[in-house]
C-alpha positions in Angstrom: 0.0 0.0 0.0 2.8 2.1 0.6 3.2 2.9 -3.9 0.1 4.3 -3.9 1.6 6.8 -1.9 4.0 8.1 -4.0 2.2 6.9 -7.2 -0.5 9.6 -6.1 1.5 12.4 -4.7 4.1 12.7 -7.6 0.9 12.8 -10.0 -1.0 15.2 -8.3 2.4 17.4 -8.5 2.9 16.8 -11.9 -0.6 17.6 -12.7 -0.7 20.9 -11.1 2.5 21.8 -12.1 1.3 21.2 -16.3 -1.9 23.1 -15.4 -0.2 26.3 -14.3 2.1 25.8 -17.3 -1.3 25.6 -20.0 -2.9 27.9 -18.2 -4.5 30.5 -20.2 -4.9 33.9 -19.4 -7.0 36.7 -19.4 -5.6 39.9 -19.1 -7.1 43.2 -18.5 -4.4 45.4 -20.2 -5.8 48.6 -19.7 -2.9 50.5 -18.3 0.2 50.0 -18.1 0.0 49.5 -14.0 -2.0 46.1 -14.8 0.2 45.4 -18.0 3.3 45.2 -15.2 1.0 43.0 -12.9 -0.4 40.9 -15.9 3.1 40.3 -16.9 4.4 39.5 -13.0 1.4 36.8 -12.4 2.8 35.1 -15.9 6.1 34.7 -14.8 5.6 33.3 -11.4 2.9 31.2 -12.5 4.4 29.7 -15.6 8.0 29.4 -13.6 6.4 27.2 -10.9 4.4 25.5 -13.1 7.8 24.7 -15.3 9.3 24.0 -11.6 6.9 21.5 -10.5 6.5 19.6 -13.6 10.4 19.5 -13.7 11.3 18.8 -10.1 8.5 17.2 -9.2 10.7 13.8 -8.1 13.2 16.3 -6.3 10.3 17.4 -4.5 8.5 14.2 -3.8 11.4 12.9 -1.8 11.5 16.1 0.9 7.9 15.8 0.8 7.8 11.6 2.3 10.6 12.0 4.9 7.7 11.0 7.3 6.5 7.7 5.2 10.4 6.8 4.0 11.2 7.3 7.8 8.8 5.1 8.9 9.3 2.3 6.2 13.3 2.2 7.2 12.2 1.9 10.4 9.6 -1.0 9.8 12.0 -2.5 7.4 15.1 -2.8 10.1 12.2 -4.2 12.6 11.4 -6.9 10.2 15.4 -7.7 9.6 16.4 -7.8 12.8 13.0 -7.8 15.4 14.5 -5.5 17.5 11.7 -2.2 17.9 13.4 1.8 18.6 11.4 3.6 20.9 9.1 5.6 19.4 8.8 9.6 20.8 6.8 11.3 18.6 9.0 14.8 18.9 12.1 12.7 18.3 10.4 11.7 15.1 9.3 15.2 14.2 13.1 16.2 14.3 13.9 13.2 12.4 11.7 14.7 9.7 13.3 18.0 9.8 16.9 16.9 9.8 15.5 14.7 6.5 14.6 17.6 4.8 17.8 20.0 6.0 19.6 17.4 4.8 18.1 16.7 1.4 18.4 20.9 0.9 21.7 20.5 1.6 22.7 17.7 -1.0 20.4 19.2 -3.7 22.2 22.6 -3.3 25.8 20.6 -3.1 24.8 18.8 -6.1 23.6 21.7 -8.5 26.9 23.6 -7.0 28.8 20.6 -8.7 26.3 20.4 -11.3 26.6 24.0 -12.4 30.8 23.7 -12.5 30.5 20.0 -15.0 28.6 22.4 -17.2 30.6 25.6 -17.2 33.5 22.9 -17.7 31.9 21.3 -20.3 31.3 24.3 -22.3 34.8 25.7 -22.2 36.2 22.4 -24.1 34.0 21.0 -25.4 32.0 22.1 -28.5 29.0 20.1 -27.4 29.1 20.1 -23.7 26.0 17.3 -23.5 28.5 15.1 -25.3 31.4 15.3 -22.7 32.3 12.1 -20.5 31.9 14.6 -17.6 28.4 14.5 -17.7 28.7 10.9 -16.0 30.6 12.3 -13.5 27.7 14.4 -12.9 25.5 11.1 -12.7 27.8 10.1 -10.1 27.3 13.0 -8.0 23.5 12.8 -8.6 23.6 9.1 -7.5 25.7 9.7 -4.6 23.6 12.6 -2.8 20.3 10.3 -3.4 21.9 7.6 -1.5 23.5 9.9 1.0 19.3 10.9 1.9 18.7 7.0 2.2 21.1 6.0 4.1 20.8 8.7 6.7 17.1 7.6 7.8 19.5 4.9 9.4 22.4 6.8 10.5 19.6 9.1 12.4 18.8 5.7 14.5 22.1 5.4 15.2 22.3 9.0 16.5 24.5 9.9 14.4 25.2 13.5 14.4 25.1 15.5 10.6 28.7 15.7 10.5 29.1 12.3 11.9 26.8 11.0 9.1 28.5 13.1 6.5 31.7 11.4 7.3 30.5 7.7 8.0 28.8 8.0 4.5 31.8 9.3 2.8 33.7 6.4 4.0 30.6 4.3 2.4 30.7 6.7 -0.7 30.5 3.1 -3.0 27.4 1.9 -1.2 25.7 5.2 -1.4 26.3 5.6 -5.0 24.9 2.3 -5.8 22.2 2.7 -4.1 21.8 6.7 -5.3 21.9 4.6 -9.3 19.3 2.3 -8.3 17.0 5.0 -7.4 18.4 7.7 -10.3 17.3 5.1 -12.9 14.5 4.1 -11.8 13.2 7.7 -11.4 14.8 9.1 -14.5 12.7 6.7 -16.9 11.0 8.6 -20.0 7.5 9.7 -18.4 5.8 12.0 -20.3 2.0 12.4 -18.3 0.3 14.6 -20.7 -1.3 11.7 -22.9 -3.3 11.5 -19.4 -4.6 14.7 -19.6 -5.1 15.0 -23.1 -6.4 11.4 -23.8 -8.5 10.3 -26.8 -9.9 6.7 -27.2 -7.7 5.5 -30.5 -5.1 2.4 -30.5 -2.3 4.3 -30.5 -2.9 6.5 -27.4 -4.5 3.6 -25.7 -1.0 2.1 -26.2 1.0 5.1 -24.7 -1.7 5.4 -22.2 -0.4 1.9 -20.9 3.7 2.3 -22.0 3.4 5.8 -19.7 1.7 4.3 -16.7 4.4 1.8 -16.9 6.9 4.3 -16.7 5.1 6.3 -14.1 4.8 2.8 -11.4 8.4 2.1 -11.6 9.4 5.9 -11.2 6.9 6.5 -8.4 8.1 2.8 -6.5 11.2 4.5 -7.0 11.2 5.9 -3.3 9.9 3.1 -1.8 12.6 0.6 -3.2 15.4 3.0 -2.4 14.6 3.2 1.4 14.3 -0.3 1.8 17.3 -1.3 -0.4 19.4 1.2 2.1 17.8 -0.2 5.2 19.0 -3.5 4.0 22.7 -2.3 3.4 23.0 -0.4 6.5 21.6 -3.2 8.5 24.4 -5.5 6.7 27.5 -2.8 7.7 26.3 -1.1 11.1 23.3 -3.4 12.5 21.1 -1.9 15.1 22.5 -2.1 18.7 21.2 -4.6 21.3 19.9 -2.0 23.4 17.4 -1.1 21.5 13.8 -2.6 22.8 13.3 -6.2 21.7 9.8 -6.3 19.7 6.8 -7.9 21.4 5.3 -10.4 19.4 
């Protein structure tokens, strides 16, 4: 039940986010005082639309730090039957360092992401063509699995810095697990044949190839979560002192 979770969220994202972009409007352009305004609503509400419709699986991931928390929780319980205690403001601070830290690697990765480019441009004449552009798959992949594999590291009460470095010395781990979730997530989705359906073969076709495409992306979250857990239980199990689980 978890999918439908994400499955739901990222869509109803996605779907706002290509209504503001179609949106049509209707200006009163009767001065130049509502020509400025008309020209001030367009911008903001075409650039979030663009925004949500393009980071839309950035944003999905800050926005189930509470479910993905819970699910490595659960998850580790199953491995190893040993229960944390639960304190509901310990989890609310979970959530927030979640999202701190997700900030903090998306702003790290664009930093990096931004230097590939301006790289990329100076030598070569086709910058999307440069090998470097892997290395920024890399990076990518290694800041998703950094988010994962903190939900553990938090258990552990691990500090941020403590995290940052116990990760870096795992930097293999969380970049296969960061590749697992970048390629599931990355897949070709394009929604709009949802919105703008017709009944014929061939959009009842891309109707189905899409919602393919749109499962495995939105599991994506789901799978990379668990798939940490899993690792991280394997390299730093959960401590015996932890409350053993009633059955």
């Amino acid at each position: 039940m978890y999918f439908l979770i994400p499955f739901t969220l990222l869509g109803g994202i996605y779907y706002y986010g290509y209504k503001l972009q179609t949106n049509v409007f209707e200006a009163k352009l009767d001065s130049i005082n509502s020509l400025v305004w008309y020209l001030i609503y367009a911008l903001v509400e075409v650039s979030v639309g663009l925004l949500l419709m393009r980071f839309a699986k950035y944003l999905v991931v800050a926005l189930l730090s509470p479910l993905l928390a819970h699910i490595s929780e659960k998850t580790e319980r199953i491995l190893t039957g040993v229960k944390q205690p639960y304190s509901w403001n310990q989890f609310k601070e979970d959530i927030i360092r979640a999202i701190k830290l997700i900030i903090r690697n998306f702003i790290w990765y664009y930093l990096y992401f931004l230097l590939i480019q301006v790289i990329a441009f100076i030598f070569w004449e086709n910058p999307s063509e440069s090998p470097l552009q892997w290395l920024n798959v890399l990076i990518c992949a290694y800041y998703y699995g950094f988010s994962f594999m903190d939900y553990v590291n938090e258990r552990r009460r691990r500090s941020v810095n403590e995290s940052i470095a116990f990760i870096r010395n795992h930097s293999g781990l969380a970049i296969s697990i960061g590749l697992l979730y970048y390629f599931m997530i990355f897949v070709p989705v394009d929604l709009k044949i949802f919105f703008n359906y017709t009944l014929t073969l061939s959009n009842t076709v891309e109707l189905f190839i899409q919602l393919f495409w749109w499962i495995l992306a939105s599991s994506a979250p789901i799978v990379g979560i668990v798939a940490a857990t899993i690792a991280m239980n394997e390299i730093d199990p959960a401590k015996e002192s932890s409350e053993p689980e009633q059955n």
